[in-house]
C-alpha positions in Angstrom: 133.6 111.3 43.3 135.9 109.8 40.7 133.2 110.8 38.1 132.9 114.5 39.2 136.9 114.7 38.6 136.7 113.4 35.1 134.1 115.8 34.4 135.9 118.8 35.9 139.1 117.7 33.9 137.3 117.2 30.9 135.5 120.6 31.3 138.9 122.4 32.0 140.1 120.7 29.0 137.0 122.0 26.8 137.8 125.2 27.7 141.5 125.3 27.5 140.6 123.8 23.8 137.9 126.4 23.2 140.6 129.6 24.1 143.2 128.5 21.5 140.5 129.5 18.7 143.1 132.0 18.7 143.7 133.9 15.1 147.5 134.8 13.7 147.3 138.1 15.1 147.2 137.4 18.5 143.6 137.9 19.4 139.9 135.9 19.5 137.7 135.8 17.2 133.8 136.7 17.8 131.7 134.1 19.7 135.1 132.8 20.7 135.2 131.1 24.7 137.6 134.3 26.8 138.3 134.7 30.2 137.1 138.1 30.8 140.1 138.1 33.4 142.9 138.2 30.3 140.2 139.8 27.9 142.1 139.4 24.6 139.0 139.7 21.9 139.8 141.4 18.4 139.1 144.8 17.7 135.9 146.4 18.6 135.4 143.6 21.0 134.8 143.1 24.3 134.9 139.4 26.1 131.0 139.7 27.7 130.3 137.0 30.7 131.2 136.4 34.2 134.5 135.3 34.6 134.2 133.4 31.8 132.3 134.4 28.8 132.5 134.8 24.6 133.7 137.8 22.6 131.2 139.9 21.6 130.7 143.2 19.9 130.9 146.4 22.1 
């Protein structure tokens, strides 16, 4: 049990570390880890996935 909660902490960290890939202007870069709830890809973008997923060309 105690390994399954570093895992899941260490995974929510991963992915709290992947969505700061965040350029100057505010918004991801392509291939970048988004939450396709707060979708905030670059221009021409859409974040593709389910629930969570990477920025990808429309």
């Amino acid at each position: 049990m105690q390994k399954f909660m570093r895992l899941f902490f260490l995974g929510l960290f991963f992915i709290l570390f992947m969505t700061t890939q965040i350029k100057a202007d505010g918004c991801l870069t392509y291939d970048s880890l988004c939450s396709t709830m707060y979708d905030k890809c670059c221009t021409s973008m859409k974040c593709k996935g389910f629930f969570f997923g990477y920025c990808k060309s429309i």
